[in-house]
Structure formats: C-alpha cells, structure tokens
Short mmCIF file of the C-alpha atoms (twelve columns), coordinates in Angstrom:
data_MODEL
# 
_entry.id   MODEL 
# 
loop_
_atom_site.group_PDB 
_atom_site.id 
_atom_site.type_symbol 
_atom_site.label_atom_id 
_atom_site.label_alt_id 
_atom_site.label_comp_id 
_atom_site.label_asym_id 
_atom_site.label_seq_id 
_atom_site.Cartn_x 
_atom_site.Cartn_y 
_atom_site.Cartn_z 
_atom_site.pdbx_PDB_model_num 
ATOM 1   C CA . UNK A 1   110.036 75.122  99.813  1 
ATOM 2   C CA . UNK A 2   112.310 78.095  99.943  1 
ATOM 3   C CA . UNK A 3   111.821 80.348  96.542  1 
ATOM 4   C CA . UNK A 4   113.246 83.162  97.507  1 
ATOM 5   C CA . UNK A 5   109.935 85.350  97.675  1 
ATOM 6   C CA . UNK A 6   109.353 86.144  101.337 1 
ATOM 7   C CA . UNK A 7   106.918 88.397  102.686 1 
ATOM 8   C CA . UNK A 8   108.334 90.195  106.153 1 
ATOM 9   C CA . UNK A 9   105.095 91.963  107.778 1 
ATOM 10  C CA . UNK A 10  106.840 93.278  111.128 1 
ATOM 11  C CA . UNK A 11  110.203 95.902  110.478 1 
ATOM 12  C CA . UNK A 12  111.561 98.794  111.526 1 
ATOM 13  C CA . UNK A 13  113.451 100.134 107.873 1 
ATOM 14  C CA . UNK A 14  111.678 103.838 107.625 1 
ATOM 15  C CA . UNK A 15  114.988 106.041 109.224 1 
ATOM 16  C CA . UNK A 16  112.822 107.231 112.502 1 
ATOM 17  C CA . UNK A 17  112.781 106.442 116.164 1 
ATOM 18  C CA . UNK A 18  114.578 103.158 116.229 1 
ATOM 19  C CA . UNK A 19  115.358 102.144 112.798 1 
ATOM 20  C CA . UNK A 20  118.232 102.791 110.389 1 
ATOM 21  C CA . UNK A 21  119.572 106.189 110.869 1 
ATOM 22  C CA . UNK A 22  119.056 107.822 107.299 1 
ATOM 23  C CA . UNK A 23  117.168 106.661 103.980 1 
ATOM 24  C CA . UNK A 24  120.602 105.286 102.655 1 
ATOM 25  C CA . UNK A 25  121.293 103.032 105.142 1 
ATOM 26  C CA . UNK A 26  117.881 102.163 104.978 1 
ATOM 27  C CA . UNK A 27  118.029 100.959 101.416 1 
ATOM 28  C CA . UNK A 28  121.189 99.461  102.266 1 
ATOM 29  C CA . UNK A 29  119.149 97.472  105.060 1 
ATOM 30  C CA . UNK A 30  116.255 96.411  101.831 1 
ATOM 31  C CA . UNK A 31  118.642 94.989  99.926  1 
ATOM 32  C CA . UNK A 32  119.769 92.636  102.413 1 
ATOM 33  C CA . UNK A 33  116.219 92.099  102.524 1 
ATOM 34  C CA . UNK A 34  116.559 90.878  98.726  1 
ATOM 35  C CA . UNK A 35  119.676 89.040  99.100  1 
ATOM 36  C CA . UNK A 36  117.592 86.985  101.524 1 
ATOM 37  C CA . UNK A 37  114.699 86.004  99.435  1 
ATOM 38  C CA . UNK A 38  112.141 88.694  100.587 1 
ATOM 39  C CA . UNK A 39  110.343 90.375  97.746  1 
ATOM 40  C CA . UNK A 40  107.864 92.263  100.234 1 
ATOM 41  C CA . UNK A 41  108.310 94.149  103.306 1 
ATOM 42  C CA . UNK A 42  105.622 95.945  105.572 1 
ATOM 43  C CA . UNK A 43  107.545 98.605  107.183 1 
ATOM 44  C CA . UNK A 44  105.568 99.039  110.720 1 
ATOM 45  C CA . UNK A 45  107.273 102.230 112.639 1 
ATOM 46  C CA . UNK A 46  105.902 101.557 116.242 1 
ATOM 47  C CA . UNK A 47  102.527 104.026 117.259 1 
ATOM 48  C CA . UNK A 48  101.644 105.390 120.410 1 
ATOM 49  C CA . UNK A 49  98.709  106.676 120.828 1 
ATOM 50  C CA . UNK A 50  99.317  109.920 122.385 1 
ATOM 51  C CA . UNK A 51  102.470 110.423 120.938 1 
ATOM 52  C CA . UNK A 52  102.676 114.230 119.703 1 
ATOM 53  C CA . UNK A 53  106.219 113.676 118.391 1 
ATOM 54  C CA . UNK A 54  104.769 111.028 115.684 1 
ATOM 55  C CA . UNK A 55  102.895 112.496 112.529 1 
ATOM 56  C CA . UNK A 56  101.287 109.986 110.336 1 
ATOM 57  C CA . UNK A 57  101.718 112.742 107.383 1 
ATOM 58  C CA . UNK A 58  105.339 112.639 107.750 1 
ATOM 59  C CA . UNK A 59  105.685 108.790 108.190 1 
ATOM 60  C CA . UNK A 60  103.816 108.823 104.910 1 
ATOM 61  C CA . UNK A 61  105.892 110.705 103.083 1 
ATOM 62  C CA . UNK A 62  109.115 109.116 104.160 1 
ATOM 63  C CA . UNK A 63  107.468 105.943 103.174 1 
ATOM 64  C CA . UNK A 64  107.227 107.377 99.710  1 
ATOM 65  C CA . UNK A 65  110.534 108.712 99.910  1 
ATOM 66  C CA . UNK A 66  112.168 105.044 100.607 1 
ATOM 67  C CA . UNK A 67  109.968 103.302 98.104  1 
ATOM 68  C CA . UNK A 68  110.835 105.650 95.145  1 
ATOM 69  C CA . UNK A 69  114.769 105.319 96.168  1 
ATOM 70  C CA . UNK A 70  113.968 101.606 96.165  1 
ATOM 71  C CA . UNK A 71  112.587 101.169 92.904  1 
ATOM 72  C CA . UNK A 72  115.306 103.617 91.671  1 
ATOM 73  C CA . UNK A 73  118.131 101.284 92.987  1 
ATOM 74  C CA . UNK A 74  116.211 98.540  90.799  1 
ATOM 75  C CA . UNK A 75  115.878 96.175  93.861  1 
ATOM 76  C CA . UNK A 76  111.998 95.148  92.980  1 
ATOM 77  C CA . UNK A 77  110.745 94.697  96.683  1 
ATOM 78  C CA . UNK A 78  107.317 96.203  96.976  1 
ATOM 79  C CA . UNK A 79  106.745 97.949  100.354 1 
ATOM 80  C CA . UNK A 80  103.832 98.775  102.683 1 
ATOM 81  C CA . UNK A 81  102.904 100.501 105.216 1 
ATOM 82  C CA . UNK A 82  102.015 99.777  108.547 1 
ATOM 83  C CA . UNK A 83  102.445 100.568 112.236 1 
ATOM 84  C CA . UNK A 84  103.370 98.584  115.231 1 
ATOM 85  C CA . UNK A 85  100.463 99.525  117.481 1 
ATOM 86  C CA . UNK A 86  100.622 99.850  121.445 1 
ATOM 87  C CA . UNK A 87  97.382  98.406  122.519 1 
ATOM 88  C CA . UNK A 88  96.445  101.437 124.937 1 
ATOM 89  C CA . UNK A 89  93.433  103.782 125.412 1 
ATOM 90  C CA . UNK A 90  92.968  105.995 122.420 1 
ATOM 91  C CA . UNK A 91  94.124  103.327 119.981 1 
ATOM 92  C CA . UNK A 92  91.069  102.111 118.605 1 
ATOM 93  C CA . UNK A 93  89.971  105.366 117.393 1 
ATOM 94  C CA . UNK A 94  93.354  106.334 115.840 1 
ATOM 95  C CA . UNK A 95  92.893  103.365 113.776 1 
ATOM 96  C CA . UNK A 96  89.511  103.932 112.510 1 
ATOM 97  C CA . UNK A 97  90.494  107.988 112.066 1 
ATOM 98  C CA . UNK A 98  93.721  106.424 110.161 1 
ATOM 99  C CA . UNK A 99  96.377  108.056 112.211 1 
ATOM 100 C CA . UNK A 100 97.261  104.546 112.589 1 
ATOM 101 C CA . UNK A 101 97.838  102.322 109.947 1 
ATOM 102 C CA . UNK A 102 96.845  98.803  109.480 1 
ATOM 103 C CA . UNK A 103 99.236  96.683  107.715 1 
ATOM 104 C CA . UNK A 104 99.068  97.377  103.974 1 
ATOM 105 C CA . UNK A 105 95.613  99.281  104.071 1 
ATOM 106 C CA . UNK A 106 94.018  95.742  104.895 1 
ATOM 107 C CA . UNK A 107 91.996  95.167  108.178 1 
ATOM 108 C CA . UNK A 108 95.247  93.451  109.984 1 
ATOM 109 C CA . UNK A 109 96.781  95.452  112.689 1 
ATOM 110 C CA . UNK A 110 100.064 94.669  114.324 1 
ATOM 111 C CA . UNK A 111 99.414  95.142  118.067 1 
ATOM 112 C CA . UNK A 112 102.622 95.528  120.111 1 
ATOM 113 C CA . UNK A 113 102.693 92.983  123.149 1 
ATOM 114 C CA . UNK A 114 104.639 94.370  125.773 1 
ATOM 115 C CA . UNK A 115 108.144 92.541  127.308 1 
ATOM 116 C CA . UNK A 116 107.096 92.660  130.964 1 
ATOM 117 C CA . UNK A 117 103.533 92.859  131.701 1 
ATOM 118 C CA . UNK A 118 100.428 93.187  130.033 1 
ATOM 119 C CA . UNK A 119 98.176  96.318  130.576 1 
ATOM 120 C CA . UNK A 120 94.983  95.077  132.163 1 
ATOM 121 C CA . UNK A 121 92.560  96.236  129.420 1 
ATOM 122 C CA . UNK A 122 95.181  94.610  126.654 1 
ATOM 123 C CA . UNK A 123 92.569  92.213  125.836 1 
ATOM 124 C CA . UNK A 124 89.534  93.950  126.018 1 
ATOM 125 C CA . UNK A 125 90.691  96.481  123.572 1 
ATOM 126 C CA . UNK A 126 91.679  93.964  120.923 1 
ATOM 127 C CA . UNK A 127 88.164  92.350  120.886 1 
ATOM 128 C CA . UNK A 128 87.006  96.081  120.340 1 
ATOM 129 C CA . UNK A 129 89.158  95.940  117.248 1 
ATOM 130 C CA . UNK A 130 87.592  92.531  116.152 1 
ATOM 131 C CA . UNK A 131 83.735  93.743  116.619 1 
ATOM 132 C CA . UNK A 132 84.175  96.431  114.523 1 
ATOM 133 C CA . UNK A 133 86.196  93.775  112.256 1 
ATOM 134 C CA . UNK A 134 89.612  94.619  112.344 1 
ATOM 135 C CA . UNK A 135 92.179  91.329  112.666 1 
ATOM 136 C CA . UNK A 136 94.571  91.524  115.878 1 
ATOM 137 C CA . UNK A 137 98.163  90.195  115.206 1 
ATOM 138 C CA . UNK A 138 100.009 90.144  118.572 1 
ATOM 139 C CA . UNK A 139 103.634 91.117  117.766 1 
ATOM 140 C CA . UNK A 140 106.152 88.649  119.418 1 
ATOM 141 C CA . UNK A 141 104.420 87.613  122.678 1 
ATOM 142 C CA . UNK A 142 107.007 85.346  123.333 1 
ATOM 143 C CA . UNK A 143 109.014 87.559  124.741 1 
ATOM 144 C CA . UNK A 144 106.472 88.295  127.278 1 
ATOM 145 C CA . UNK A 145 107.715 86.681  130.655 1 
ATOM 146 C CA . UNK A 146 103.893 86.465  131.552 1 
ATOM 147 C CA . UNK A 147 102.808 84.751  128.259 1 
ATOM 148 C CA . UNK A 148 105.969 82.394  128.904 1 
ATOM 149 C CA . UNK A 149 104.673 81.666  132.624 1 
ATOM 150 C CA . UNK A 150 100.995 80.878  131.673 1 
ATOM 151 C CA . UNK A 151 100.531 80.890  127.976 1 
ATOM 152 C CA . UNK A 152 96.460  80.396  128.599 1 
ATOM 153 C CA . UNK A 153 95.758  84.443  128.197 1 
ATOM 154 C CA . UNK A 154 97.379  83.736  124.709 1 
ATOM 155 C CA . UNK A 155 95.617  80.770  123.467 1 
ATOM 156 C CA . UNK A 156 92.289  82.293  124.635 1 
ATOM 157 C CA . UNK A 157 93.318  85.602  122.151 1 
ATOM 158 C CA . UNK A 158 94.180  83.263  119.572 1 
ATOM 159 C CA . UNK A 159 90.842  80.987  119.501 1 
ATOM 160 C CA . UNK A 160 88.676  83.801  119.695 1 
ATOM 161 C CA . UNK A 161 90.339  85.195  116.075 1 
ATOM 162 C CA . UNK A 162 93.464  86.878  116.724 1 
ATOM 163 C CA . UNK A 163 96.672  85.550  115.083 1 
ATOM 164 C CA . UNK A 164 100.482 85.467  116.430 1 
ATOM 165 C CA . UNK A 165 103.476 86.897  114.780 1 
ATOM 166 C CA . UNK A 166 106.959 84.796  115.862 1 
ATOM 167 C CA . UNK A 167 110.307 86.806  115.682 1 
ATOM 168 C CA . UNK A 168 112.984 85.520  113.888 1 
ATOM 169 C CA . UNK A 169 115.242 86.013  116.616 1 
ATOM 170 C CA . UNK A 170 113.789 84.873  119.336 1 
ATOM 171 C CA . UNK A 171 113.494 81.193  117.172 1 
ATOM 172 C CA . UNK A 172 117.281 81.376  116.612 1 
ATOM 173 C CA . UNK A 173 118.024 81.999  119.988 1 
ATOM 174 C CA . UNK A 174 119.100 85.825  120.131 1 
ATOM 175 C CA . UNK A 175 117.529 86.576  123.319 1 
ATOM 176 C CA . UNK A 176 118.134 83.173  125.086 1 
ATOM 177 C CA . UNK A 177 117.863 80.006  125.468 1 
ATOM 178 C CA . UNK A 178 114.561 80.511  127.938 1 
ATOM 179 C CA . UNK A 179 112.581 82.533  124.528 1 
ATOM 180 C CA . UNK A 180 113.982 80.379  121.839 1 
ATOM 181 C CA . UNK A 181 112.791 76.999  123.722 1 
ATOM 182 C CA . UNK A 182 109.544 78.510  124.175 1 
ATOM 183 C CA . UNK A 183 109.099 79.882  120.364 1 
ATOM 184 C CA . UNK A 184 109.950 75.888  119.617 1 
ATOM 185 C CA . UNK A 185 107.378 75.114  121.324 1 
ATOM 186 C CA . UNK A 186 104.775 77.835  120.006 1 
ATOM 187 C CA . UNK A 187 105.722 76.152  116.444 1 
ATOM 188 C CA . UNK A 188 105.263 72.652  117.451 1 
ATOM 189 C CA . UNK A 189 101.888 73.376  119.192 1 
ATOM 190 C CA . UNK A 190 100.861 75.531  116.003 1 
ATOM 191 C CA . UNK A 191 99.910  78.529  117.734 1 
ATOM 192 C CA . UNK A 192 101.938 81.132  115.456 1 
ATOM 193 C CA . UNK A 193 100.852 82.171  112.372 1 
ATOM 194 C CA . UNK A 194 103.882 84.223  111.314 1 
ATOM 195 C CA . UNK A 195 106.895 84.425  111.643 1 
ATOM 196 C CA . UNK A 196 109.077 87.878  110.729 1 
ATOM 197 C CA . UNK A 197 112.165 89.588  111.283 1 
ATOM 198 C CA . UNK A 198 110.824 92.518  113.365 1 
ATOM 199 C CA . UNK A 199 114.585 94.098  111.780 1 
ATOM 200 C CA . UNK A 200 115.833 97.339  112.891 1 
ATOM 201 C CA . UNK A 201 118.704 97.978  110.442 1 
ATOM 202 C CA . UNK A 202 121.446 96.349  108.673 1 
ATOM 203 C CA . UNK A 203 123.368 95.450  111.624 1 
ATOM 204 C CA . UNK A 204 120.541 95.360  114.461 1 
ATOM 205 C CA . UNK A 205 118.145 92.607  113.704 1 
ATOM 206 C CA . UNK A 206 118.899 92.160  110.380 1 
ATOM 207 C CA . UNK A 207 116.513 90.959  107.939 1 
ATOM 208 C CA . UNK A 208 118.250 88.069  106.919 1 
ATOM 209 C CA . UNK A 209 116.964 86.549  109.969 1 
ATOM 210 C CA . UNK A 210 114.075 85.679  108.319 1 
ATOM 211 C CA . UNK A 211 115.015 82.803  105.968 1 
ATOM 212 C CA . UNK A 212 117.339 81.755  108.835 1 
ATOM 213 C CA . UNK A 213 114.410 81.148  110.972 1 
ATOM 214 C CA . UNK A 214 112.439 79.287  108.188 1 
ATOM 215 C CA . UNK A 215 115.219 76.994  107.872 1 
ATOM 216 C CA . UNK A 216 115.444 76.306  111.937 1 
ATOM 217 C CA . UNK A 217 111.473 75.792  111.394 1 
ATOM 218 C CA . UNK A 218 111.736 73.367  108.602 1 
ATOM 219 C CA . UNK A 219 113.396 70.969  111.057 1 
ATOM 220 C CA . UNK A 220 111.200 70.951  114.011 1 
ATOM 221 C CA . UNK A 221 107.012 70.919  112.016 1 
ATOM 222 C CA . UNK A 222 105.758 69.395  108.906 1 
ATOM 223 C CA . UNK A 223 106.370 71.169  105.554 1 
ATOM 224 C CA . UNK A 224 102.172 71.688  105.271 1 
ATOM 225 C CA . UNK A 225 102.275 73.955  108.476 1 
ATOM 226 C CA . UNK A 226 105.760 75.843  106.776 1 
ATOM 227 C CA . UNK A 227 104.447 76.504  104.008 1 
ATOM 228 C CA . UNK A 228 101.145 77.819  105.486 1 
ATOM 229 C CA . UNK A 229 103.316 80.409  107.747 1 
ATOM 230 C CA . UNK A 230 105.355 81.478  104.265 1 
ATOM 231 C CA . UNK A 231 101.799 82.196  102.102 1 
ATOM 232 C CA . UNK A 232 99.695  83.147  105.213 1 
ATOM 233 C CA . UNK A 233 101.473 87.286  104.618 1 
ATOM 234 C CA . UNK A 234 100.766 86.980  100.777 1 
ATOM 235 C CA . UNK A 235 96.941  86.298  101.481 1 
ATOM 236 C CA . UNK A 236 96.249  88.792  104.327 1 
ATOM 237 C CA . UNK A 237 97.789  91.685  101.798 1 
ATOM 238 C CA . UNK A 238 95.963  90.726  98.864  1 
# 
C-alpha cells in the first residue's frame, strides 16, 4: 500500500506569510517531504481576496525560485502551484482573472474553511465556482466547531460535488482529542477525499505527517477506500 510516492495538495513551503522563513529552510522542509515518501507537493500560499500585500507575480516567481533550487539539490519532487483560497466576495473573479490559482492549473480550488464560523454566503459562493465548473475542495473543515456541531451543512457541500481535504494533524490528534475523534469519524463515514499535511515548515506541521496519518488510516477503513484517498491527488493533477 505505502510506495513511497505521495502526493501532498495542501502546504505552506514557499518562504512568505506563514511558511518557512527563507528558500533554504524551505528546501530543507521538501526534503523531509522526500524522506517521507512524497514525490509531489502543491504548494498553496493562503489568498485573500483583497489583500494588496499579496502579488500573484511575485508568488510566481518564488515558486520558480524553490523549484529550480529543488531540482538543483537533486531531490526529484515535482511542485505546483496553488493557493489556499478564503471563500469571500471578490474571490470568484480573482480566480477566473488568475490572480488566484487553482491547484496545479487544473479546475480544483482549495477553499479555506474557517476555524470558528462560517461566513453566511460561504456556500453560495462555492456553487458559483461549480456553475462555471470549477471543483471546490474545502480545506480541513474539521476544525470548524460548527461543522463538528452539525456536520449536515458539510454533507450537503459534499453531495452536491464538492470534495473534503483531511489534515494530517488533526487525524493524529495534534489539536485534540475533540478534532481527531471527529476526523475518525469523517474517514469511517467516507466523507473525505484527501487527506494532506497542510505543513508550514520543518518544525511546524511537518510534512512527515502525511504518511503518519495514512498509517493511523490504514487501521480504522478498508484498504479500497485508502488507496482511493492516496491516487485521488494523482488524478485531479493529471
């Protein structure tokens, strides 16, 4: 089952806002990445829309930067590019203007679900995205206390097309025993679709977290559904 050739779609490794604090350390933070059995990352800097301090130019070009310094280390893991997208006003047309960018080029976005409440036109904007055919993945709503108090909102986003993107941590228990119940349960039921490492750096969320949560998944749903959540990232960046 595990062959060492993960696909991570949700991390933080560019050195901005958040993430590691130069390109060395954020090579550093990639080959961890390696040493863990990922051979692709989508690197997915979070995206405000609004945000005048974010340039998608820049982001572009530090993308570059990393992957070069990558390939030039000889570590072999292909990147992407991608955002983290806060589902607010404004955001729908920075992703069809490309100031926002889907996850590898494709049609998949990575929508941000927030920690403490959900923004009452959350929803409505992500079936905008859909009718003009983009592919909603809600970033770790499990760590939405709302989502964890009635999970209904969630499973009516999920059967009307959009998919569900399980941290690492929150499986493994970094943020409680309240979340990491709760992701158990997301698994059993088979409402995620993914699960990634949403890392930061090499010491904050590392990326080794992933295979460490495929290996506390193995134990609690059948290999068939495991092995769909480890290929589902290859097919959605073909």
């Amino acid at each position: 089952m595990f062959e060492n050739n993960f696909i991570d779609i949700h991390t933080h490794l560019l050195p901005i806002q958040d993430g590691p604090a130069d390109i060395e350390e954020a090579v550093i933070t990639v080959r961890i990445a390696k040493e863990n059995g990922i051979s692709e990352i989508v690197l997915t800097p979070h995206y405000m829309p609004g945000d005048r301090s974010y340039s998608s130019s820049d982001v572009y070009s530090l993308f570059k930067e990393l992957d070069e310094e990558t390939q030039k280390r000889g570590l072999r893991v292909k990147l992407y590019l991608g955002n983290e997208c806060v589902i607010a006003k404004g955001i729908v047309e920075d992703i069809k203007e490309g100031r926002a960018f889907t996850l590898g080029g494709t049609r998949y976005v990575l929508c941000e679900y927030p920690f403490y409440q959900v923004p009452f036109d959350f929803m409505n904007i992500l079936y905008e995205l859909m009718d003009i055919g983009y592919k909603p993945i809600i970033a770790h709503p499990e760590r939405n206390f709302y989502i964890r108090s009635d999970i209904e909102n969630l499973l009516e986003l999920k059967n009307n097309g959009c998919l569900i993107q399980l941290n690492a941590e929150s499986l493994l228990g970094a943020y409680g025993n309240t979340i990491k119940k709760f992701s158990e349960k997301l698994l059993k039921d088979q409402v995620v679709d993914f699960i990634a490492s949403d890392a930061h750096n090499c010491m904050r969320r590392s990326p080794a977290t992933l295979k460490k949560a495929y290996i506390k998944a193995e134990k609690l749903i059948r290999k068939d559904y495991l092995a769909e959540l480890i290929n589902r990232p290859k097919a959605i960046l073909k």
